[in-house]
C-alpha positions as CSV (number, residue, x, y, z in Angstrom):
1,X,26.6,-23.8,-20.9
2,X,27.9,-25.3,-17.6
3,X,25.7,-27.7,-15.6
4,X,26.4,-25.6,-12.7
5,X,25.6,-22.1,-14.5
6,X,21.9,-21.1,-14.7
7,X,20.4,-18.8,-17.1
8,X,19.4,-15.7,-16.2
9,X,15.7,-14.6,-15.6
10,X,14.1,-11.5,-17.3
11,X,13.5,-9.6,-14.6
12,X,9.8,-8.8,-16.0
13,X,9.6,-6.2,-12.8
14,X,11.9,-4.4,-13.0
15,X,11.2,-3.4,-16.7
16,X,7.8,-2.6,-15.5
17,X,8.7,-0.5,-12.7
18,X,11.0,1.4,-15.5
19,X,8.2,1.9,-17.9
20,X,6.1,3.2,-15.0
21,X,8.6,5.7,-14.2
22,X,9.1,6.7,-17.2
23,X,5.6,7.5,-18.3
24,X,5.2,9.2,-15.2
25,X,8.1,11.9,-15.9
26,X,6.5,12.1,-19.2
27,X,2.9,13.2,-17.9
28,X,4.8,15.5,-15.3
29,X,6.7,17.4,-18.2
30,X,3.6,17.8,-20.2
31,X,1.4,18.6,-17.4
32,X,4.2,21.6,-16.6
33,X,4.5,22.9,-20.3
34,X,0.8,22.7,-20.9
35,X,0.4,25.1,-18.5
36,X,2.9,27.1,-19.1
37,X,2.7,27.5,-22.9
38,X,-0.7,26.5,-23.3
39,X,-1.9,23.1,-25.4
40,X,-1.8,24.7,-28.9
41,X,2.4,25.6,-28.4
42,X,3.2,22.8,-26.6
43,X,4.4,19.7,-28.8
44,X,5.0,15.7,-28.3
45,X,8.7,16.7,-29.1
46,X,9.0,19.6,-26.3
47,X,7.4,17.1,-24.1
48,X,9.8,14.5,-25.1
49,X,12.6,16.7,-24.6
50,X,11.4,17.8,-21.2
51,X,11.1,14.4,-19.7
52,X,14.5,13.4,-21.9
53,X,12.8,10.8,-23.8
54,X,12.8,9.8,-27.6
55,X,9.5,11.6,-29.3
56,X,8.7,7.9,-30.1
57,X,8.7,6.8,-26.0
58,X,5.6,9.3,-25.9
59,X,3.7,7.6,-28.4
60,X,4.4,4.4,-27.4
61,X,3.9,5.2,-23.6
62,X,1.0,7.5,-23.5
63,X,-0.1,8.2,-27.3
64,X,-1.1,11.5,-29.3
65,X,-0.9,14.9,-27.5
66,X,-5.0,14.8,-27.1
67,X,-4.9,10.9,-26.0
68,X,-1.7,12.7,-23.5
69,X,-4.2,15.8,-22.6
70,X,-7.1,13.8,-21.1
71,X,-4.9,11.4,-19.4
72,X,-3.7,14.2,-17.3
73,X,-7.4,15.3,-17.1
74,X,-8.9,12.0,-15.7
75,X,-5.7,11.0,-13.5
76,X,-5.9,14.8,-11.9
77,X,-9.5,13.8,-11.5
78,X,-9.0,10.6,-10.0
79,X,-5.9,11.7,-7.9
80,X,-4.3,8.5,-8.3
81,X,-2.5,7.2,-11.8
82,X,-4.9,5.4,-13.5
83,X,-8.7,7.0,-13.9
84,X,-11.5,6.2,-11.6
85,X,-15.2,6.6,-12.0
86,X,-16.6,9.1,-9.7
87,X,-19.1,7.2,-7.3
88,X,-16.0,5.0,-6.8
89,X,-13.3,7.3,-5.1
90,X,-12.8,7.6,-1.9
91,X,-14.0,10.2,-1.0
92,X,-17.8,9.4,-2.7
93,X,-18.0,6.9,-0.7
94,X,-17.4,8.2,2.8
95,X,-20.3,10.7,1.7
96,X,-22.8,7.4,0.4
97,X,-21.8,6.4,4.1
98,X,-21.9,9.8,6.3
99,X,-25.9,9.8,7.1
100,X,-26.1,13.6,8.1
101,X,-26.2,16.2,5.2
102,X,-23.7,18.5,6.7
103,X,-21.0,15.8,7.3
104,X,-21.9,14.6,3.3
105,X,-21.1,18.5,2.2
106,X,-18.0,18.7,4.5
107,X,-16.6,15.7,3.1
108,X,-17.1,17.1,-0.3
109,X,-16.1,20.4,0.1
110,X,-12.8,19.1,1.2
111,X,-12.7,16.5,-1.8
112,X,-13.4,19.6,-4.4
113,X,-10.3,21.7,-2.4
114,X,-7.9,18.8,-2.5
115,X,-9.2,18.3,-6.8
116,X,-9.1,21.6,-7.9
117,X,-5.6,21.9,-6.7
118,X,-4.7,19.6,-9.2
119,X,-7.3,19.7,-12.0
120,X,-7.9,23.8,-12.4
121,X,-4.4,25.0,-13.6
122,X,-5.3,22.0,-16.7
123,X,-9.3,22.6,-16.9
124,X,-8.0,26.2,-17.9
125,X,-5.8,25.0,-20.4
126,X,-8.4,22.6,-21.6
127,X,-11.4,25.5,-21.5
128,X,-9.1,27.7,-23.5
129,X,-8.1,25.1,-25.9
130,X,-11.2,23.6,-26.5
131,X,-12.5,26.1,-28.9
132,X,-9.6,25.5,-31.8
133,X,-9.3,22.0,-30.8
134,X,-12.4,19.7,-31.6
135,X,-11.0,16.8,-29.9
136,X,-10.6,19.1,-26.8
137,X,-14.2,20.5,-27.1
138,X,-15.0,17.3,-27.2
139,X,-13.3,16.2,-23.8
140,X,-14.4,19.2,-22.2
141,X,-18.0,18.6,-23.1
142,X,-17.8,14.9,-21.9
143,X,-16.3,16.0,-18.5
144,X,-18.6,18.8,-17.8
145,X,-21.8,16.6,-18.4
146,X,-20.3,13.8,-16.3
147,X,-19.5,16.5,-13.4
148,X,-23.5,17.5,-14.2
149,X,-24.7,13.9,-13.6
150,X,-22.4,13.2,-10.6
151,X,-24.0,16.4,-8.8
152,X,-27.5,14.4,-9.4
153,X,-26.4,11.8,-8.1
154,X,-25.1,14.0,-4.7
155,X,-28.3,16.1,-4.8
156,X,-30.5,12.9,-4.7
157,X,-27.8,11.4,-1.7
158,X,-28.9,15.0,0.4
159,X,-32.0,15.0,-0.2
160,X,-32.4,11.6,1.2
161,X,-31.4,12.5,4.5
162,X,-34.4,15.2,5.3
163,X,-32.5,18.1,5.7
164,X,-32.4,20.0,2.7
165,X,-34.8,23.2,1.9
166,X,-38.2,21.7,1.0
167,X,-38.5,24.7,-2.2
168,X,-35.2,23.3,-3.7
169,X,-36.2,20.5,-6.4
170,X,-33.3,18.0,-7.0
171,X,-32.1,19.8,-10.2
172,X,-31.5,23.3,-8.3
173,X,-29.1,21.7,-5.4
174,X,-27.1,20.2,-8.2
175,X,-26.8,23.2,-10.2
176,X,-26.1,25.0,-7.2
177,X,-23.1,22.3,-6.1
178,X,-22.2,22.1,-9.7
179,X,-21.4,25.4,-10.1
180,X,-19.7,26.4,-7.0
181,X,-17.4,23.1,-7.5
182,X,-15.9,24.4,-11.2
183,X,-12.3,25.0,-11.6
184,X,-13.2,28.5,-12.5
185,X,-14.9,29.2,-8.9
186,X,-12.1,27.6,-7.5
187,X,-9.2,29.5,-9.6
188,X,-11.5,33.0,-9.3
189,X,-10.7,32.9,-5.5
190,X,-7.8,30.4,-4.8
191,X,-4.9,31.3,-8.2
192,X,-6.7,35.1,-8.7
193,X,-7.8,36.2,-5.1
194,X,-5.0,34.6,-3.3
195,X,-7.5,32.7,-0.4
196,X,-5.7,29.9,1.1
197,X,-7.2,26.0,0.6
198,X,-8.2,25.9,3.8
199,X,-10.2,29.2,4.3
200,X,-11.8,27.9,-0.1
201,X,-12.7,24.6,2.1
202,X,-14.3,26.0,4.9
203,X,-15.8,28.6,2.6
204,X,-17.5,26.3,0.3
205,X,-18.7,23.9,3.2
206,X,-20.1,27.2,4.8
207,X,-22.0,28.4,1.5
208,X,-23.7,25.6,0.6
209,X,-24.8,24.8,4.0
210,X,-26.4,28.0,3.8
211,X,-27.7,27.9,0.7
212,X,-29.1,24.1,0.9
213,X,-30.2,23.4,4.1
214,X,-33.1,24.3,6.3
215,X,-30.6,24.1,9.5
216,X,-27.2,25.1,8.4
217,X,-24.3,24.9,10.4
218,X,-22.0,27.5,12.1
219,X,-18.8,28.4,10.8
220,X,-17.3,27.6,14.3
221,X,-18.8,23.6,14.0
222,X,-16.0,22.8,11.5
């Protein structure tokens, strides 16, 4: 090789950014045919078709269909492309900062909102699938307790500031936010009753107001 000739670097980057992409269009075409065929009739190879890959670029990229299943799960969760532990997103801690319990469930009523829009069309899939699928059971039993223990953690948060009804005990205001923060409340009156994300927002911000403190807020305050 020529003094004056130097070799070229591996762009290290650029493969990187490729690999990204790519394992993004894969999780996009498995997130659409999961749920629109459902986890038991979609396969790796559909999904590899879809996102025009080689069946092998799935396994190597994400993994097996379950391993590809709860990534979609805990990325929807996290709404960002890697998975984050709960009291870490952002929107857990502007509640641990927001000192007044209404401004704590306003915050959170919007976080659920913005979630659900991307986790209940695949916690459906999941709740269905679950039942034939151990490794799915599995998942969904590990995400609902974690959901269960993160509302403890919120219920505990409230009552610290004062305002909460004095005959709620900690474990009642989490099952209460527990419940109305499911994928199945949200799909009941969002996907099947057709409300808007706004009016679900204000609604659930409204409710549990209501429902949990000793001086609730108007609708008109939001």
């Amino acid at each position: 090789m020529p003094n004056n000739v130097k070799p070229r670097r591996y762009n290290s980057t650029h493969r990187k950014d490729a690999a990204a992409a790519t394992r993004r269009r894969i999780l996009e075409s498995a997130s659409e045919l999961f749920q629109a065929e459902g986890y038991t009739a979609t396969t790796v190879a559909a999904i590899a078709e879809r996102a025009r890959v080689a069946t092998d670029t799935v396994y190597a990229a994400v993994g097996t269909k379950p391993a590809l299943f709860r990534e979609l799960i805990e990325t929807a969760l996290s709404g960002t492309d890697r998975p984050i532990e709960g009291r870490e997103r952002d929107y857990a801690i502007r509640i641990q900062a927001e000192p007044d319990a209404d401004g704590k469930l306003a915050i959170y009523a919007d976080a659920v909102t913005t979630l659900q829009t991307r986790l209940a069309p695949l916690f459906l899939v999941l709740r269905e699938a679950s039942a034939a699928h151990p490794e799915l059971g599995e998942l969904w039993r590990h995400i609902t307790e974690r959901r269960a223990r993160n509302m403890r953690e919120l219920a505990a948060d409230l009552i610290a500031t004062g305002s909460v009804r004095s005959d709620l005990t900690l474990a009642e205001v989490a099952d209460i936010i527990w419940t109305m923060n499911s994928a199945e409340y949200y799909a009941l009156l969002v996907l099947d009753r057709s409300w808007s994300p706004d009016r679900f927002s204000r609604w659930l911000h409204d409710a549990w107001t209501r429902l949990l403190l000793d001086q609730p807020h108007t609708p008109s305050s939001r």
